[in-house]
N, C-alpha and C positions, 0 to 999 in steps of 0.2 A: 727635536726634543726640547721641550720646556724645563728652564729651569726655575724653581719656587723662588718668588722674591715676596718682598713684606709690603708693598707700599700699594695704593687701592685710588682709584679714581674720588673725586672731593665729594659728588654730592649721588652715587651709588649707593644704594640699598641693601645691607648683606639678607640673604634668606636662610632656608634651611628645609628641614623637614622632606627632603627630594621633593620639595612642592614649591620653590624659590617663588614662581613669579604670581604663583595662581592664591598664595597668600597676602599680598597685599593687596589692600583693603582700597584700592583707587582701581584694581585692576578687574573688583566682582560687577557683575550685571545689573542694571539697573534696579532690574525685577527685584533684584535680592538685595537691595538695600530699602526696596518701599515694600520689603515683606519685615522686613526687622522692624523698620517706623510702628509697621502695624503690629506688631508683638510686642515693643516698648508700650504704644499705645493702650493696649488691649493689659497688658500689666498694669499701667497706672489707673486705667479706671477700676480695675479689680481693689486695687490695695487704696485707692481713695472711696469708694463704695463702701466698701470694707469698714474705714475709719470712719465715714458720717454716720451709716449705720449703727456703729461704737458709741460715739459720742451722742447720738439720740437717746438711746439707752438709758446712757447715766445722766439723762438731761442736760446738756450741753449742746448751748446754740452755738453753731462753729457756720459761718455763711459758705455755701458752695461754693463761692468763686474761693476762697480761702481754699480749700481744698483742691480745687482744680488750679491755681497758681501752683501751689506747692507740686504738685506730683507733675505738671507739665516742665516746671522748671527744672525739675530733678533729670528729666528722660532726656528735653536735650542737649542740658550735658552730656550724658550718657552717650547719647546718640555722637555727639561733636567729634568726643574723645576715641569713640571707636576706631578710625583709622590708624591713632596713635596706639594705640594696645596692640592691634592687627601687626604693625610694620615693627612694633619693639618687638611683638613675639618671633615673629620669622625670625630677627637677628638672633635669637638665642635659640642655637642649633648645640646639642650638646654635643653632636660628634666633632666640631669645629673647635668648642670653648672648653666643653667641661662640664658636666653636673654641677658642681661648686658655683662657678659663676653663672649657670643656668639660672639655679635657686636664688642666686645674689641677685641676678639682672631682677628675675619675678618678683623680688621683696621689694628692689628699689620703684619696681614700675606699678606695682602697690599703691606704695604711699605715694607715688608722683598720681596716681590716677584720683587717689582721695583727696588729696590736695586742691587738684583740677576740678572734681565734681562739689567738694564742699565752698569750696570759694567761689564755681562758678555759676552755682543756682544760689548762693547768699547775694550776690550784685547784683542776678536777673531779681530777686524778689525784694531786695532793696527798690528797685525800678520799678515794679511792677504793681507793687503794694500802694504805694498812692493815687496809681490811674481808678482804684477800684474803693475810695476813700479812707482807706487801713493804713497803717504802717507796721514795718515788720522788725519785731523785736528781735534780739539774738540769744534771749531767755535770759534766766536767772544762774541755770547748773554751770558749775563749775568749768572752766577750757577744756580739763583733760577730759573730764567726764561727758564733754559731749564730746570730743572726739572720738574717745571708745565707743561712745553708742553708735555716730555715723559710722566711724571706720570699720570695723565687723563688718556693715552691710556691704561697705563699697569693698573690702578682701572679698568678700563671697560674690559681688562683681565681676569684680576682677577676672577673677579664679574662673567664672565662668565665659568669661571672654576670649580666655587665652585659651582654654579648654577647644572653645567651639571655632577659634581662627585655628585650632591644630586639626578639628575633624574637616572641617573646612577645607583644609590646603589637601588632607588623606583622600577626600574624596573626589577633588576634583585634579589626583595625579593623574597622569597618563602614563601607559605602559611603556617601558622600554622595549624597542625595536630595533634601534640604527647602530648600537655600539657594540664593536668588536671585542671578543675579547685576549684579543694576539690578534700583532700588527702582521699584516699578510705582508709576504714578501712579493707580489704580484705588483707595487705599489710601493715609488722611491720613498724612504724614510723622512725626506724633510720635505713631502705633502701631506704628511699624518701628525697629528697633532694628540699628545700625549698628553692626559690627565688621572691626577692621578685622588682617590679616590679612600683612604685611608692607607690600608696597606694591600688593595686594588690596584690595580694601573689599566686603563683601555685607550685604547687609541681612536680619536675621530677623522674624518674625513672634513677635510674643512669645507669640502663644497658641499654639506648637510647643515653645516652652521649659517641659520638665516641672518643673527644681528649677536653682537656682544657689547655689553657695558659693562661698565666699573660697577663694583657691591661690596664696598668697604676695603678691607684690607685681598679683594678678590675680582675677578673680573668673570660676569657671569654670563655664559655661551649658552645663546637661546637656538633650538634645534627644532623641529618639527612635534617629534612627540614630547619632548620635557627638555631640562635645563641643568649644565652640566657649572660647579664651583671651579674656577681654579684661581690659586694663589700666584698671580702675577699682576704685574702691574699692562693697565690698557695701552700704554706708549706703548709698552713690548713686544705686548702680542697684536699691535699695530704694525712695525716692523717686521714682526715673522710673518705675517700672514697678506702683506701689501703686494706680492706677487700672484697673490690667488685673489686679489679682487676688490680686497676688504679695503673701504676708506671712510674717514670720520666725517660722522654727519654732526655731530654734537662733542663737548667738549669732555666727555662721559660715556660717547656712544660711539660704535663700528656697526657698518651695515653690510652684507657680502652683495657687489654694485650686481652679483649675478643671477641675486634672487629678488631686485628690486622690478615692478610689473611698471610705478609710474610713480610722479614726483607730481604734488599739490603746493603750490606758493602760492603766501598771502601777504599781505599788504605791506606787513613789516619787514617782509623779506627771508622771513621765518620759511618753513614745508613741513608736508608730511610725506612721509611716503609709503607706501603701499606695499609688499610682498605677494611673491606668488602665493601663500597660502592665504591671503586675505587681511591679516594682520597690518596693523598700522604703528607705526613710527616716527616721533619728530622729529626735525632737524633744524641746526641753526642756523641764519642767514652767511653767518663768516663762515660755511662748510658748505653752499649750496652749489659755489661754482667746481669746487671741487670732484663736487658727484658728479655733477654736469659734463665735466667734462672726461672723467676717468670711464664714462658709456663711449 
């Protein structure tokens, strides 16, 4: 039986959402990161089309590359930042934190994203504006009043970011299958590993658990069909679980040596290594002989 401590691996991820791993934003498919390009893309020529169109109108020569700087600088920001929205949303799980600091975290990761997108398409088009003979003014209106005008856009940004890294993560959970719920007495008590789940408790079989790393103040047990939180520290449940197999491949990470198929070293000394279910994992050079040899 585990008992909850406070303290969490240094450079773990917390998630949330029962969608922990499948939310970050390092971990979606290629495919689906060059289908967003193309729906950023496909928005800026809309809302720059848009504007020249406009500005014909009322007779105002405004040169197309002027417009096409602008709206491409704007997207890859947009685009850069997105991993950071993705990985801040996971962390704010409100069954974890809270509503209150839900709401907090989203306000602050707000103005941390307008911040990011306003200062970091002003640098690109500072740079960019002289390759094309222009240079780019920061207007006449007043500080706060352009921040109000950009900021509104980038909240309703935002707000759709975090929206779509939450349907995101819903849609690509996978069903639960493997967890019990009562510990079978078939089965001595300290091979079952106890999490507990608000005021749930289920017991795992550790030999279901393929790998576990550190996730902030949590250490997160990767299984087959999804991914279980618990509040302990990785040394810990390093210890508890060193007789069933589990040894560190990273300074952050456990790998169960029973479900590993083969181990890939590179130059540095670094690996990855491979899982029976296909899945991949890295490891660091200071932990390779360790695996090596605990086979």
């Amino acid at each position: 039986m585990t008992a909850p401590v406070t303290n969490g691996g240094p450079d773990g991820m917390n998630g949330g959402l029962d969608a922990t791993p499948e939310i970050r934003a390092f971990r979606f498919p290629a495919w689906m990161w060059v289908a967003y390009a193309a729906i950023l893309l496909t928005v800026a020529a809309l809302v720059g089309s848009s504007y020249w169109i406009e500005a014909g109108r009322v007779g105002l020569d405004i040169p197309l590359w002027h417009i096409v700087v602008n709206e491409l600088t704007s997207i890859v920001i947009v685009f850069a930042v997105t991993p950071a929205v993705f990985t801040w949303t996971a962390r704010l799980d409100p069954r974890r934190i809270g509503w209150p600091r839900v709401l907090l975290g989203h306000g602050a990761g707000m103005i941390a994203f307008g911040v990011a997108h306003i200062g970091g398409m002003t640098v690109l088009r500072l740079a960019l504006y002289p390759l094309f003979g222009g240079s780019y003014e920061l207007g006449d209106d007043p500080l706060v009043t352009g921040l109000v005008y950009e900021g509104r856009k980038d909240a309703l940004a935002y707000i759709a970011m975090a929206v779509g890294a939450w349907l995101l993560a819903m849609a690509m959970r996978k069903p639960v299958t493997i967890v019990e719920q009562v510990a079978p007495t078939s089965l001595p008590a300290t091979r079952r590993l106890e999490i507990r789940d608000g005021a749930r408790r289920v017991w795992l079989d550790p030999a279901e658990i393929l790998w576990a790393e550190a996730a902030g103040n949590y250490v997160e047990l990767h299984l087959a069909g999804r991914s279980w939180l618990q509040r302990q520290t990785l040394a810990a449940l390093e210890e508890e679980l060193a007789d069933q197999g589990f040894v560190r491949i990273h300074r952050s990470r456990l790998v169960n040596r029973h479900r590993v198929r083969d181990i890939i070293s590179n130059d540095s000394g670094d690996f990855t290594v491979t899982l029976d279910d296909g899945r991949q994992i890295a490891g660091g050079r200071r932990w390779r002989d360790t695996l090596l040899q605990s086979g």
